[in-house]
C-alpha positions as CSV (number, residue, x, y, z in Angstrom):
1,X,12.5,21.8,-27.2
2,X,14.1,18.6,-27.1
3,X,11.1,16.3,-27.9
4,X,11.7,18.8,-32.1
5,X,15.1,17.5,-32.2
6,X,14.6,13.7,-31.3
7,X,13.2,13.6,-35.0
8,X,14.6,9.9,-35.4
9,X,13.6,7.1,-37.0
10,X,11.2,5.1,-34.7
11,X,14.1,2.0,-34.0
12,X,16.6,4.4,-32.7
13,X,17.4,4.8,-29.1
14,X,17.8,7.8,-27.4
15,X,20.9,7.9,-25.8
16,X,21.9,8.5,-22.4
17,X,22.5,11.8,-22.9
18,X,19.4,13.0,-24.3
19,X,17.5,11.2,-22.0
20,X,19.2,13.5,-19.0
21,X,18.8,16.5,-21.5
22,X,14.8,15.8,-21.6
23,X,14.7,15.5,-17.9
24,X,16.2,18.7,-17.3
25,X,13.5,19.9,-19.6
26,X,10.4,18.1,-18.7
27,X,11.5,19.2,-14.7
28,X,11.8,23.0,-16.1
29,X,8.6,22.9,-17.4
30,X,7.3,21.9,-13.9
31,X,8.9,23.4,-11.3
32,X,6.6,26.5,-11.0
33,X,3.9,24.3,-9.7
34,X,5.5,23.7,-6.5
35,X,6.8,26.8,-5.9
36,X,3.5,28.3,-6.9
37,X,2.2,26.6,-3.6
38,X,5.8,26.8,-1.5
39,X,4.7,28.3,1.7
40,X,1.4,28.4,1.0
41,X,-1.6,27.4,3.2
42,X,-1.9,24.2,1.8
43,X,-4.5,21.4,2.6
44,X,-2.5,18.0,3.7
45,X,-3.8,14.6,3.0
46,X,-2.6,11.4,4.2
47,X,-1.7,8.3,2.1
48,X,-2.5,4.4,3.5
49,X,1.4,4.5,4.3
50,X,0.8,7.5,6.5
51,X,2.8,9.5,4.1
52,X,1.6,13.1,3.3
53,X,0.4,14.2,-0.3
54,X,-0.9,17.9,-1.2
55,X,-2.2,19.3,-4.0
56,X,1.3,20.4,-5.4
57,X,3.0,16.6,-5.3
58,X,-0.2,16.1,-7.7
59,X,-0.7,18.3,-10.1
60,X,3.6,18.3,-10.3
61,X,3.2,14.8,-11.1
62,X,0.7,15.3,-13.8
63,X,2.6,17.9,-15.4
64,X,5.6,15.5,-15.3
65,X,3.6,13.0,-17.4
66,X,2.1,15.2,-20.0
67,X,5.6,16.5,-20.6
68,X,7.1,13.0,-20.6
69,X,4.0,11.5,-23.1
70,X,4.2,14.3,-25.6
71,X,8.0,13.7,-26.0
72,X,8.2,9.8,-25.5
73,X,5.0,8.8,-26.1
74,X,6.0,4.6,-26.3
75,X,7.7,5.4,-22.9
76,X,7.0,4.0,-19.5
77,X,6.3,6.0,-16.8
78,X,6.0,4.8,-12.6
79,X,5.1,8.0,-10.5
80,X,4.7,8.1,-6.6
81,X,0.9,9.5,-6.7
82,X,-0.3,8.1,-10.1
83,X,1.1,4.7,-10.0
84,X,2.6,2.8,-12.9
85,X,1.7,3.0,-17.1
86,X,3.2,0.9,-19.7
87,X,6.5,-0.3,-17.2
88,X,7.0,-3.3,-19.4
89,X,8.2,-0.7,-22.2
90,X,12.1,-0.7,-23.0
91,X,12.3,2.7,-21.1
92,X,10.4,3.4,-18.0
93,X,10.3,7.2,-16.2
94,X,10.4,7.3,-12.5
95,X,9.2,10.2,-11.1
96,X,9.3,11.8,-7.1
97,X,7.1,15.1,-8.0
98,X,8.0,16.6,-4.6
99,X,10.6,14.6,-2.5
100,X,10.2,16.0,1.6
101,X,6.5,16.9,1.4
102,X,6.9,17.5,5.0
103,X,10.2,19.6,4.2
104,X,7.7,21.3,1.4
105,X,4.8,21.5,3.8
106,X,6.4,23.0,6.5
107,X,8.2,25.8,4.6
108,X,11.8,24.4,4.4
109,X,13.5,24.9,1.2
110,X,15.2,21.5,1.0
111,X,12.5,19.6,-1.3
112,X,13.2,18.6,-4.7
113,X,11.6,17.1,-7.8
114,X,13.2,13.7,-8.9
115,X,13.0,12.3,-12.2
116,X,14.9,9.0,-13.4
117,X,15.2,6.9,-16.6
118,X,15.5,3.1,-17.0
119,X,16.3,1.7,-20.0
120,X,15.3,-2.3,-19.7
121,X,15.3,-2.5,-16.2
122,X,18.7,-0.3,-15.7
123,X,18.7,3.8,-14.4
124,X,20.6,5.2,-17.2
125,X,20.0,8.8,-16.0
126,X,18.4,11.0,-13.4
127,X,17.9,14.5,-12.0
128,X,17.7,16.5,-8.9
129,X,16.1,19.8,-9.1
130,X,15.8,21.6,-6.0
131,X,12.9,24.1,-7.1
132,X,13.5,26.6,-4.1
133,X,17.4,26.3,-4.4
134,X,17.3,27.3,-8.0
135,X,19.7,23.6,-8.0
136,X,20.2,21.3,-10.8
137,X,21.7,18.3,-10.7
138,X,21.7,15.8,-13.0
139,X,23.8,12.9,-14.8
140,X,23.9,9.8,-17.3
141,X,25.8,6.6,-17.8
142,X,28.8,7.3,-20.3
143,X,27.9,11.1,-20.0
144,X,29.1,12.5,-16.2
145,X,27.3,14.7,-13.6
146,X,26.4,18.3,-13.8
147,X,25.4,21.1,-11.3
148,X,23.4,24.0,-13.0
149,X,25.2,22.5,-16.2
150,X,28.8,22.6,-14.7
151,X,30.9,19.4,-14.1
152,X,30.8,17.7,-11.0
153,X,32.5,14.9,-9.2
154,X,32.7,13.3,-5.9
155,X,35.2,13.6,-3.6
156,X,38.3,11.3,-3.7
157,X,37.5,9.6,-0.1
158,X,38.3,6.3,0.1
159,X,38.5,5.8,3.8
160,X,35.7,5.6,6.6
161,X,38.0,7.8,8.9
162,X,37.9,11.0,6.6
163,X,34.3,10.9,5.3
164,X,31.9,13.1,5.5
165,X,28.2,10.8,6.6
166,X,24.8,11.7,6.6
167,X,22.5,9.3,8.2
168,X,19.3,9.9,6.3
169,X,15.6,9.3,8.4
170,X,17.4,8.7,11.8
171,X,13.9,8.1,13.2
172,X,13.8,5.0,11.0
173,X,16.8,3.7,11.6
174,X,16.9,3.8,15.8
175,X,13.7,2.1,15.4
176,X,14.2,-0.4,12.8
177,X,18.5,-0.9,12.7
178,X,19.9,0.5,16.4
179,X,22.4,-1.7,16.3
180,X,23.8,-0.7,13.1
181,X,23.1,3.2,14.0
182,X,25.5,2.8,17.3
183,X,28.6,1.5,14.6
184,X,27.8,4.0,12.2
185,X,27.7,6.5,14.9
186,X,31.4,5.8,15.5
187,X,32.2,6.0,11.8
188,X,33.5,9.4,10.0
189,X,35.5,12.5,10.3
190,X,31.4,13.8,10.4
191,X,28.5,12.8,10.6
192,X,24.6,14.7,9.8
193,X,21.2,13.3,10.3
194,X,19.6,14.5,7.4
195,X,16.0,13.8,5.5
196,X,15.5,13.7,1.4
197,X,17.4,13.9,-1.7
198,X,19.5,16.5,-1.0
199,X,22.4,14.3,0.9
200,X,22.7,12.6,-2.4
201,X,23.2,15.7,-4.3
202,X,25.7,16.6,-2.2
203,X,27.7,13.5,-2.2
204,X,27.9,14.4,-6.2
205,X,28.5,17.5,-5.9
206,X,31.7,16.6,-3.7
207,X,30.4,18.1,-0.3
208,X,29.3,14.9,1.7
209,X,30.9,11.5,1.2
210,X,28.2,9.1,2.1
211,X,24.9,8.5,2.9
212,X,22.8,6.1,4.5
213,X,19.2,5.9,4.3
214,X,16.3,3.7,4.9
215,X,12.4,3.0,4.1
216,X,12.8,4.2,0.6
217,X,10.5,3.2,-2.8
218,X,12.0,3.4,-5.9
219,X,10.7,6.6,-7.2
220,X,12.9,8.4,-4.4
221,X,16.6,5.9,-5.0
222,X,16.2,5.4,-9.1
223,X,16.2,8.3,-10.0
224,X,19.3,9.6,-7.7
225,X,21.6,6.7,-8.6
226,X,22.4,7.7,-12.0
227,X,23.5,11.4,-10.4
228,X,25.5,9.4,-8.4
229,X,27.3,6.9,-10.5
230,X,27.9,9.8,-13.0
231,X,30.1,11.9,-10.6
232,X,32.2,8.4,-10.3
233,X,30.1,7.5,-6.9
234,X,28.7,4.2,-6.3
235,X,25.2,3.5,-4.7
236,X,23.5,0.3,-3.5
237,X,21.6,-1.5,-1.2
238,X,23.3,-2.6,2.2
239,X,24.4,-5.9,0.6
240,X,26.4,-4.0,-2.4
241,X,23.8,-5.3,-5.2
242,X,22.3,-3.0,-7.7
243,X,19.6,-0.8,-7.5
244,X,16.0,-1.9,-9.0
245,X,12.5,-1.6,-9.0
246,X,12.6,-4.8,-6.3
247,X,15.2,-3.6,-4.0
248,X,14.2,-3.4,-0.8
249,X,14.3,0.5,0.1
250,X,17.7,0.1,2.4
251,X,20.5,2.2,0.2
252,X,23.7,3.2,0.5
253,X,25.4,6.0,-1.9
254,X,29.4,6.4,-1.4
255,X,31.7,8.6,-3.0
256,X,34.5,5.8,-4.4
257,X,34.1,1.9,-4.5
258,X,36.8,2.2,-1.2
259,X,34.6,3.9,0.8
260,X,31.5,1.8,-0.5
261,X,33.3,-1.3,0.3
262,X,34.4,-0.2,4.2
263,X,30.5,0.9,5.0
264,X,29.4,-2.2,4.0
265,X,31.3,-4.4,6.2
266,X,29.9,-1.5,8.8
267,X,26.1,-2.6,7.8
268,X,27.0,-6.3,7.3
């Protein structure tokens, strides 16, 4: 395992890389939990946000931790159903143990487990697993993207008119951003409503340009970024400023700084 070979003196750094090496572990080492209860008759909770939670997004989640603690043990770690431990460390996990519980509760294979890295307040690498898929995707600063450990990289799209778009949580945004929704309704060669971390994976995997998304919490954008910016994408919030712990949930990921730059004068 990795946590054997990170046999370092206690002032040195893991890097990058071994950070996204660990979270392809730790993720390994989990997955079976949620497909142990895919499609099952499950028993469906709902969160003061009106969010659902089941018994898989929990015990995922705690898994997730043990695995992260018995490797990093001085680490940080902010998770979507236990909260936040020790975030004022130098490196901080963020973990999504099931993004789309409603994807996962109602049988639809397009749920995956998210788990991200910060290093003093920065996401320095993340991961994608898509536990029904049999899908890996994962990347680091300085190191690249990878699908099921293979290179990846966004497409060279650098102009609205040819992109591929998926609108993320439509619901959301007619409610919330209509006017916006009518322009970007115009924009693109295509354009998908979609739900969940998937689009993202698919932007670094060169398949979809851009999404757009809405009403997200950091455990579902931090750890996606990192795939992102790896592949040589670019993700934000709608005003083009980096993504934090503090951002406001409204996030844009782009294939190329072009493209970036023409959707946000769309959202502005």
């Amino acid at each position: 395992m990795l946590a054997k070979r990170l046999n370092r003196p206690d002032d040195e750094m893991p890097t990058p890389h071994e950070l996204m090496q660990a979270a392809i572990e730790i993720t390994a080492a989990a997955e079976s939990i949620p497909l142990g209860y895919y499609r099952a008759d499950l028993a469906v909770e709902d969160k003061a946000d009106e969010s659902p939670v089941t018994i898989a997004d929990r015990e995922t989640e705690k898994r997730i931790r043990e695995e992260i603690a018995a490797r990093f043990p001085e680490h940080g770690i902010f998770g979507e159903e236990f909260g936040k431990t020790n975030i004022s460390a130098d490196f901080t996990w963020i973990i999504d143990p099931i993004d789309g519980t409603r994807s996962f509760i109602c049988g639809v294979p397009l749920f995956g487990m998210l788990l991200g890295v910060m290093h003093n307040g920065e996401a320095v690498a993340g991961l994608i697993r898509m536990p029904a898929l049999g899908e890996v995707f994962a990347g680091a600063r300085g190191v690249g993207a990878t699908f099921n450990g293979e290179a990846i990289r966004c497409r060279p799209i650098t102009r609205v008119d040819d992109a591929r778009i998926y609108l993320n949580e439509a619901s959301q945004l007619v409610e919330q951003e209509p006017e916006r929704l009518k322009r970007l309704m115009s924009a693109g060669k295509m354009r998908r409503f979609s739900n969940d971390c998937y689009s993202f994976a698919l932007v670094a995997s060169g398949r979809v340009d851009a999404v757009i998304e809405i009403g997200l919490q950091p455990y579902d954008y931090l750890p996606v970024a990192p795939v992102i910016e790896a592949a040589g994408g670019v993700m934000t919030d709608w005003q083009g400023a980096p993504l934090g712990l503090d951002s406001d949930g409204k996030v844009i990921a782009a294939a190329t700084k072009e493209l970036h730059a023409e959707l946000l004068k769309m959202l502005a």
